[in-house]
C-alpha positions as CSV (number, residue, x, y, z in Angstrom):
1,X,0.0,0.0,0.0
2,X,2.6,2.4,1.0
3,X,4.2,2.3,-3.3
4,X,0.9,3.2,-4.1
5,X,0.3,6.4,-1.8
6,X,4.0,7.2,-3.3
7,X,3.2,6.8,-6.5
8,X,0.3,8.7,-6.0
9,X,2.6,11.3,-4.2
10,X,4.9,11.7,-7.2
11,X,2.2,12.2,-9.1
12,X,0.6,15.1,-7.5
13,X,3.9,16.6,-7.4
14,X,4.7,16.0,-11.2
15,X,1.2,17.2,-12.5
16,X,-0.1,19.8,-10.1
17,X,2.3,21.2,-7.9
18,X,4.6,21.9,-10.7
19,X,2.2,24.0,-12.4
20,X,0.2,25.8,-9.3
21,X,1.4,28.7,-8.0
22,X,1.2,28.4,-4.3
23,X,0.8,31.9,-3.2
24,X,-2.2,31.8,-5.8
25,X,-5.6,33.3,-4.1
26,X,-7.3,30.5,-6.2
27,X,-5.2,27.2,-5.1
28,X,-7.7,25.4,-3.3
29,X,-9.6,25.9,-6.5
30,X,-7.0,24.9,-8.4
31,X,-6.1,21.5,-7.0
32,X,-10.0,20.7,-6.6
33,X,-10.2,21.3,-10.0
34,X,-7.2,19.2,-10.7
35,X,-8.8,16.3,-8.1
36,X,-11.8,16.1,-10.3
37,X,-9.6,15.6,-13.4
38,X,-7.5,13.0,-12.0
39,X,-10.4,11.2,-10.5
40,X,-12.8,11.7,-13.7
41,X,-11.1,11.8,-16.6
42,X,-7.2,11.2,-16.3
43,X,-6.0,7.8,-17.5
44,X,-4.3,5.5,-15.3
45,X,-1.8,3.1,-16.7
46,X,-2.9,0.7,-13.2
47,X,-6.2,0.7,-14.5
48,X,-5.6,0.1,-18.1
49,X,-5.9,3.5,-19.6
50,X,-9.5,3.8,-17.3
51,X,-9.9,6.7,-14.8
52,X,-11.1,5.6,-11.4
53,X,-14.5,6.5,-11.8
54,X,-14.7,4.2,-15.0
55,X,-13.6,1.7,-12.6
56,X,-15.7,2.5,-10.3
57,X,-18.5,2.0,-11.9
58,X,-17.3,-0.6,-14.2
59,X,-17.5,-2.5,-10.1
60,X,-20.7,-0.8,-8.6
61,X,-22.7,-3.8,-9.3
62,X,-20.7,-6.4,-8.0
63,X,-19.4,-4.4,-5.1
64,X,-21.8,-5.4,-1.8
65,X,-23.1,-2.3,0.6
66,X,-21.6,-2.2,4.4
67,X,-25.2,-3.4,5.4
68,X,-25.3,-6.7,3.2
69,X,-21.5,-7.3,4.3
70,X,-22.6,-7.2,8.0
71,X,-25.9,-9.3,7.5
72,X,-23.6,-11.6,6.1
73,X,-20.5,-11.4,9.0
74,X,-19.4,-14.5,10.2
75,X,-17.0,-13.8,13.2
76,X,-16.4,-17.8,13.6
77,X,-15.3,-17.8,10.1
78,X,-12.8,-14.8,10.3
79,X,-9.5,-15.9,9.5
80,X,-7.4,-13.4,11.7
81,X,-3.6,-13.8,11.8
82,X,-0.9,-12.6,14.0
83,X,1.9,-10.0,12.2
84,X,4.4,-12.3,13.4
85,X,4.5,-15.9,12.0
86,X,5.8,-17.8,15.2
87,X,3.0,-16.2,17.5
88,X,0.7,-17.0,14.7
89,X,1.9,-21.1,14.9
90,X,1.6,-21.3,18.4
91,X,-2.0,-19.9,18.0
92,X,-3.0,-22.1,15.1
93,X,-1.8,-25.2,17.1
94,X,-3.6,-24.0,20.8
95,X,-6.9,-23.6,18.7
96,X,-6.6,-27.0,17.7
97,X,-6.0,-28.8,20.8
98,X,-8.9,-29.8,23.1
């Protein structure tokens, strides 16, 4: 996750704040405006040439509300590990024992 939010980083830095001027009056506007382009209408090579929102709703229909995946929760089912792979051994083998 953390390449992404970089990538996405560089990428604010490369295509807005090299061409804002940041003692502009109008830069909120300005990199709102940009926002909605990136988000709308710029293509994204991760997406295949697709802006998010063409993702977006490319997904809408098979993308379940909070309230159906809650109905749906299954806490004895949940598959939670520990970070650290011995801890998560020694779990995995006290869960089984009787």
């Amino acid at each position: 996750m953390n390449g992404k939010v970089e990538r996405a980083q560089k990428t604010v830095l490369d295509e807005f704040y090299a061409t804002a001027d940041m003692k502009s009056s109008e830069l909120v506007d300005q990199l709102q405006e940009w926002q909605h382009f990136y988000n709308w209408h710029r293509p994204h090579g991760s997406l295949n040439g697709k802006s998010p929102m063409d993702r977006f709703f490319e997904l809408i229909d098979k993308t379940p509300f909070s309230d159906e995946i809650e109905a749906n929760y299954d806490p004895s089912k949940e598959g939670i590990r520990e970070q650290n792979y011995r801890i998560d051994l020694l779990v995995r083998r006290m869960k089984r024992c009787p």
